[in-house]
C-alpha positions as CSV (number, residue, x, y, z in Angstrom):
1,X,43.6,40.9,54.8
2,X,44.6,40.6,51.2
3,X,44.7,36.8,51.6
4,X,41.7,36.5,52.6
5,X,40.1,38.7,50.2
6,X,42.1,36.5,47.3
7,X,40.4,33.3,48.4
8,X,37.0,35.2,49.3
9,X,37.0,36.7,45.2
10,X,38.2,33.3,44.5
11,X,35.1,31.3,46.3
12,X,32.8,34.1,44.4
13,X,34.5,33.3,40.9
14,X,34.2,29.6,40.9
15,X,30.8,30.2,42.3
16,X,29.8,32.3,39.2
17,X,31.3,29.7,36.9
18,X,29.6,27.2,38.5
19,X,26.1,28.9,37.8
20,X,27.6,29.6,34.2
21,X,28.1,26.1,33.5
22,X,24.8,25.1,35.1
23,X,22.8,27.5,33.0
24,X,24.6,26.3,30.0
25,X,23.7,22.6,30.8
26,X,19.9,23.7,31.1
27,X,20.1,25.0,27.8
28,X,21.6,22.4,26.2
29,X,18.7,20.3,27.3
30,X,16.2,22.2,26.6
31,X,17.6,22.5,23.0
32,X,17.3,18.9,22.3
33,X,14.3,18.4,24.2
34,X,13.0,20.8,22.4
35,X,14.6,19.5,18.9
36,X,13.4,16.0,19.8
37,X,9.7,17.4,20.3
38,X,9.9,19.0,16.9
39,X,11.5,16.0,15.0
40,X,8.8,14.0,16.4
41,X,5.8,16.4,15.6
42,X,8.1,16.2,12.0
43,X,7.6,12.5,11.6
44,X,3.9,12.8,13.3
45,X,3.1,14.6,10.1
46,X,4.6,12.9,7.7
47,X,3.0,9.3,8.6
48,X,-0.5,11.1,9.3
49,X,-0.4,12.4,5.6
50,X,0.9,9.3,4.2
51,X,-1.8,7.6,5.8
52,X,-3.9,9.6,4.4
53,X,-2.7,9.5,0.6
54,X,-2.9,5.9,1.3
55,X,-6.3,5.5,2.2
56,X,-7.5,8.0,-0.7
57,X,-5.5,5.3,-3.2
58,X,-7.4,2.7,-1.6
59,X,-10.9,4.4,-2.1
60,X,-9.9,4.7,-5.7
61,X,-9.2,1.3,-6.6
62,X,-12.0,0.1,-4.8
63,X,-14.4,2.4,-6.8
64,X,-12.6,1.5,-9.6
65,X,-12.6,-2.2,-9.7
66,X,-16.8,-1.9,-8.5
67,X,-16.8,0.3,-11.6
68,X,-15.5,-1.8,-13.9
69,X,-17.4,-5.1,-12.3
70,X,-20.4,-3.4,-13.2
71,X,-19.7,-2.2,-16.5
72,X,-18.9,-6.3,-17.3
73,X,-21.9,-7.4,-15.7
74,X,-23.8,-4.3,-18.1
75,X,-22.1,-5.2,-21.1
76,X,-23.0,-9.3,-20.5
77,X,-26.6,-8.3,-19.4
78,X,-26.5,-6.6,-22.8
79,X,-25.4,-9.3,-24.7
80,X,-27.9,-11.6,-23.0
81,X,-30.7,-9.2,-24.3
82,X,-29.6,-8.6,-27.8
83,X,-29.4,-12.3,-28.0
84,X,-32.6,-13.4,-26.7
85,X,-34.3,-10.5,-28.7
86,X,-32.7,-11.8,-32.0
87,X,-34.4,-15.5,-31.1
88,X,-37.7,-13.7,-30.4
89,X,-37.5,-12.0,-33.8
90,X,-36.1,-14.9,-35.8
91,X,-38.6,-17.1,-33.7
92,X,-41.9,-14.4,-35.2
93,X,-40.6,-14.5,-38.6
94,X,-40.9,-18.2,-38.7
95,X,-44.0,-18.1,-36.7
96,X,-45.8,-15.7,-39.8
97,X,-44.4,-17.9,-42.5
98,X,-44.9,-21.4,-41.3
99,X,-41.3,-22.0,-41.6
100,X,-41.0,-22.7,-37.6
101,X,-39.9,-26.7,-38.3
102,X,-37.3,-29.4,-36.4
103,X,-34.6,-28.5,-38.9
104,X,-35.1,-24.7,-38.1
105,X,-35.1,-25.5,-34.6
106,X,-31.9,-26.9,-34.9
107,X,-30.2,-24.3,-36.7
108,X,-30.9,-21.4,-34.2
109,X,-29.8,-24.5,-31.6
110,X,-26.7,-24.6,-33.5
111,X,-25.6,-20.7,-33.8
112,X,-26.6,-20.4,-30.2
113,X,-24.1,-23.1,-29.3
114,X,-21.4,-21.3,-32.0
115,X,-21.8,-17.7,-30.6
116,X,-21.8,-18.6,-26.9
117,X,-18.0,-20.1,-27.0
118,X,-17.1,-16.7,-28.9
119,X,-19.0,-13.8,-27.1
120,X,-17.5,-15.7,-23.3
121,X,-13.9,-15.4,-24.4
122,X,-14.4,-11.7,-25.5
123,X,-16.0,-11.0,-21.4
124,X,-13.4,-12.7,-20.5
125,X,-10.6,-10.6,-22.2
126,X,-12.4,-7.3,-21.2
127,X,-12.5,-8.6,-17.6
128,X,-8.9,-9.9,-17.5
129,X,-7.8,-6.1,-19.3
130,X,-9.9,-4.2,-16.6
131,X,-8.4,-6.6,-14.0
132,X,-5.0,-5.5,-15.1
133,X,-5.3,-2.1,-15.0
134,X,-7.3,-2.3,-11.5
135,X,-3.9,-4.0,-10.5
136,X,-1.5,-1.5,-12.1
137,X,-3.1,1.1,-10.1
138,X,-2.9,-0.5,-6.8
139,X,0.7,-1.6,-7.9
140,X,1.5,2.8,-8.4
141,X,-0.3,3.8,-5.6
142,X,1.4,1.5,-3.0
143,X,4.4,2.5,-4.8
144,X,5.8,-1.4,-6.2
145,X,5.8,-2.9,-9.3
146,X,2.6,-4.4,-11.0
147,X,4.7,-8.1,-11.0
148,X,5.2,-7.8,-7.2
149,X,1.8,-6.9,-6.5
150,X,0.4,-9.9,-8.3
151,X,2.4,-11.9,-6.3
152,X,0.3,-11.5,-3.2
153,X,-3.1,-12.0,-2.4
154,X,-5.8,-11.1,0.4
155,X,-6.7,-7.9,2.0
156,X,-3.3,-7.2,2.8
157,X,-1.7,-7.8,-0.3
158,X,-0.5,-4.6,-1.1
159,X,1.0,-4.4,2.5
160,X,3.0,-7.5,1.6
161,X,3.8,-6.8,-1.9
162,X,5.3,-3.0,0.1
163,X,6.8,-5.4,2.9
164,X,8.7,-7.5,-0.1
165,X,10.2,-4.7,-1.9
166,X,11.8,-3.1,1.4
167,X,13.3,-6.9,1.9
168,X,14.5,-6.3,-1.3
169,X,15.9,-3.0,-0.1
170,X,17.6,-4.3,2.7
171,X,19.9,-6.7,1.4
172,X,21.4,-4.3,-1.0
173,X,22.1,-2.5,1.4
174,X,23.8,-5.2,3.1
175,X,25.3,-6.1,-0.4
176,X,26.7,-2.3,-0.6
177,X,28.3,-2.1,2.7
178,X,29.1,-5.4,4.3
179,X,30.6,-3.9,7.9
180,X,30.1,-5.3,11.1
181,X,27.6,-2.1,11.7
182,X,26.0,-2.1,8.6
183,X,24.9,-6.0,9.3
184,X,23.5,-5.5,12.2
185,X,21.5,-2.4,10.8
186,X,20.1,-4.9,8.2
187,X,19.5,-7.5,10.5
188,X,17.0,-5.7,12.7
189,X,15.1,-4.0,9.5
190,X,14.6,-8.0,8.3
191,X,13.7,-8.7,11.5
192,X,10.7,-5.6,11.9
193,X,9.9,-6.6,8.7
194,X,9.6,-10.5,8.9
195,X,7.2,-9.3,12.0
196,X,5.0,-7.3,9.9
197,X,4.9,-10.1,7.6
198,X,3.2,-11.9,10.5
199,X,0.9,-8.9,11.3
200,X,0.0,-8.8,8.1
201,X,-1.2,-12.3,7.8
202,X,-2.9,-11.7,11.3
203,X,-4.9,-8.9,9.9
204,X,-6.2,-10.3,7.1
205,X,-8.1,-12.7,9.9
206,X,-10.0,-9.3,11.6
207,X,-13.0,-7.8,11.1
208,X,-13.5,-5.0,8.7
209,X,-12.8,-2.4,11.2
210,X,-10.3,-3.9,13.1
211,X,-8.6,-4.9,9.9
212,X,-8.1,-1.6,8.7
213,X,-6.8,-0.2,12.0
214,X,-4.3,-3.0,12.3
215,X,-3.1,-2.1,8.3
216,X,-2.7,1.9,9.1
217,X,-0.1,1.0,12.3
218,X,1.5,-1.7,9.6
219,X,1.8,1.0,6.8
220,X,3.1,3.6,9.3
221,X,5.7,0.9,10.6
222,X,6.7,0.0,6.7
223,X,6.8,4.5,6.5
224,X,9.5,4.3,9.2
225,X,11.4,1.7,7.8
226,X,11.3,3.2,4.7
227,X,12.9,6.5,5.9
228,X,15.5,4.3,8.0
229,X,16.7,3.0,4.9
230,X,16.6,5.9,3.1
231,X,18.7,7.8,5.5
232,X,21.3,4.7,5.4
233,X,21.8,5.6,1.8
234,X,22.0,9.2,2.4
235,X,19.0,10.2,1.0
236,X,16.6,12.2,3.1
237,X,13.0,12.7,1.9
């Protein structure tokens, strides 16, 4: 009778252990299911609000650079006025003293043909300065540097000039660490980003809308890499 009550406590105990271990399995998976669910509600977040800053940069330069278009087209409207009202005037005054001749008529030709090649270059300056800062702000809102911003052109182009400077990123870190792991880590972020290079490019070909929904899943995908590097160089936003 004892024996059989040793290997009937027995059977109970590894049953009981069994459960144990069971129930500790469950929550283990629940704690990283549930730890995934919140890192991914995490990241969720972040790329909805940096889609969001985004977009509210955008809407700035844009009403800047139709600002400043139509304070040059204002100030050359004015120019045009003053100058055709000083001809008017000049034109009277001759008119009442019978002094309108061919050599007068020549003159005002003359300082017409003096003052246009000066008044253009000064438009021009004032459009090339607003230009400039238009561009500096795009280049600080997309978060590069004015010179690689200027380097690219089209709808996309602060997408490309972003794209660039996370190249850029990429090999240093491939220059810092030059392990077999480390290689291949860079090697797939040039390769993402050599494919958003092409996406890129492809947007720029869409219609408005279409355009702008294909750059938000490109500036989420460059927000990813971003972090991916980030976190290879131990820094965690």
């Amino acid at each position: 009778m004892g024996l059989l009550s040793s290997r009937r406590a027995s059977r109970v105990q590894r049953k009981a252990e069994a459960k144990i271990r069971k129930a500790e399995e469950k929550a283990v998976k629940t704690r990283v299911q549930l730890e995934a669910k919140v890192g991914a509600h995490e990241e969720a977040k972040r790329h909805k609000k940096a889609l969001k800053t985004e977009h509210k940069y955008q809407a700035k330069a844009h009403k800047a650079e139709r600002k400043t278009t139509k304070s040059a087209g204002k100030a050359q409207q004015k120019v045009a006025a003053a100058e055709a009202k000083t001809v008017a005037a000049q034109a009277k005054v001759a008119e009442k003293q019978s002094l309108l001749n061919p050599a007068k008529v020549r003159r005002y030709l003359t300082v017409g043909r003096i003052l246009a090649p000066i008044a253009g270059p000064i438009l021009y300056r004032g459009a090339v300065a607003a230009r400039s800062e238009i561009t500096a702000l795009q280049a600080r809102r997309a978060g590069v540097p004015a010179a690689t911003l200027t380097q690219f052109g089209g709808p996309s182009a602060a997408l490309r000039a972003r794209i660039s400077t996370a190249q850029e990123t990429a090999q240093k870190v491939g220059e810092a660490d030059s392990t077999p792991e480390s290689s291949a880590f860079v090697n797939t972020m040039l390769g993402r980003l050599n494919n958003l290079v092409v996406a890129a490019d492809a947007a720029d070909t869409m219609p408005p809308a279409q355009r702008r929904a294909a750059q938000r899943a490109i500036s989420n995908e460059l927000t990813a890499i971003d972090n991916d590097l980030l976190a290879r160089l131990n820094v965690h936003p």
